[in-house]
LOZABA-163781 format. One line per 5 residues: their letters; for each residue x, y negated, z negated of C-alpha. Coordinates in nm, 3 decimals, always signed. Last residue first. Example, Ala and Ser with C-alpha at 12.3 -4.5 7.8 and 13.67 -1.06 7.14 Angstrom:
SA	+1.367/+0.106/-0.714; +1.230/+0.450/-0.780
This chain:
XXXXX	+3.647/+0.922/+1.675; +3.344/+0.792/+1.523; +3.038/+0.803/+1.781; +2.957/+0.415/+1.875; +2.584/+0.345/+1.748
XXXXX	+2.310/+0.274/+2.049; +2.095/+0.026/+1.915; +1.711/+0.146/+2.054; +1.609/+0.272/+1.705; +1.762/-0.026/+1.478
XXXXX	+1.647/-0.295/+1.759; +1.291/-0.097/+1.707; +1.274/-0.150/+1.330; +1.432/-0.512/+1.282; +1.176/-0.601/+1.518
XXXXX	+0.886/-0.446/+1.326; +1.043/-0.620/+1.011; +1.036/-0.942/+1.122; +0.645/-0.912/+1.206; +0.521/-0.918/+1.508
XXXXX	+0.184/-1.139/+1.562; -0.017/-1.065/+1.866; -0.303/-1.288/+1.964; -0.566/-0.998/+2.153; -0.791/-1.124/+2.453
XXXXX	-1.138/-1.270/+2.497; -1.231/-1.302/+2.132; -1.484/-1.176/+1.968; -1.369/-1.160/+1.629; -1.090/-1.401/+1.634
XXXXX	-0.730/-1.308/+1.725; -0.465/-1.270/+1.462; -0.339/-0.881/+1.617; -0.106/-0.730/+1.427; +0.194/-0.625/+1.579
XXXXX	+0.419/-0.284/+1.572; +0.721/-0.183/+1.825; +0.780/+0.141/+2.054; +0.407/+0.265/+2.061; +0.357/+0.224/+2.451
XXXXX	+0.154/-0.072/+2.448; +0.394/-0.270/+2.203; +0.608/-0.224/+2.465; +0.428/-0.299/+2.732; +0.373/-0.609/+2.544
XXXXX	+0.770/-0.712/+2.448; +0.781/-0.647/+2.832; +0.530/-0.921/+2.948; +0.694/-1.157/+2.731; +0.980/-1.125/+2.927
XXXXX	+1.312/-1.034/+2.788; +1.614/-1.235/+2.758; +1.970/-1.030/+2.812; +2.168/-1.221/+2.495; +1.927/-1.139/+2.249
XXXXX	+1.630/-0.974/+2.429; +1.490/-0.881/+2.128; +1.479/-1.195/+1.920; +1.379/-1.380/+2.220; +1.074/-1.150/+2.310
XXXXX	+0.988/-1.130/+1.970; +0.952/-1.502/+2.022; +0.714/-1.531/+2.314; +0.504/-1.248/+2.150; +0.427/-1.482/+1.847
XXXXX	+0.650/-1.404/+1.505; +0.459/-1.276/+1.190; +0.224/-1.530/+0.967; -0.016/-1.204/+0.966; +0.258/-0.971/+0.868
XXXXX	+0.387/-1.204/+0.625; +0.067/-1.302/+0.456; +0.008/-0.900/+0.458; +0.375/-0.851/+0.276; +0.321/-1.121/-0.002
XXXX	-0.006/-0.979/-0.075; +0.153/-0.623/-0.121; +0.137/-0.309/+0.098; +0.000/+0.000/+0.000
């Protein structure tokens, strides 16, 4: 069960347009990519949207980031 502190955080998480900086790092990504993504299952987001409306307002939390760079960072093997 997650805390107060960590919903506020989760729901104050980072837009779409800036996951897709803090992943792409030094080789941007689009924004369209941070999506597909999230569409496959490879990174979490809450979606802030209002009931009803038209189309989903992703929020990504620091976390979630810090999650998938961890999986997708390929670690030198030790010699």
């Amino acid at each position: 069960m997650r805390t107060i502190e960590q919903e506020r955080a989760r729901y104050n998480g980072i837009s779409t347009s800036e996951a897709a900086k803090r992943i792409g790092g030094a080789v941007p990504v689009s924004n369209e990519h941070v999506l597909a993504l999230l569409e496959d299952g490879e990174i979490e987001a809450t979606d802030v949207s209002r009931a009803g409306a038209k189309r989903p307002e992703w929020r990504f939390s620091p976390e979630s980031i810090d999650s998938f760079m961890e999986r997708r960072t390929k670690k030198a093997k030790a010699a």
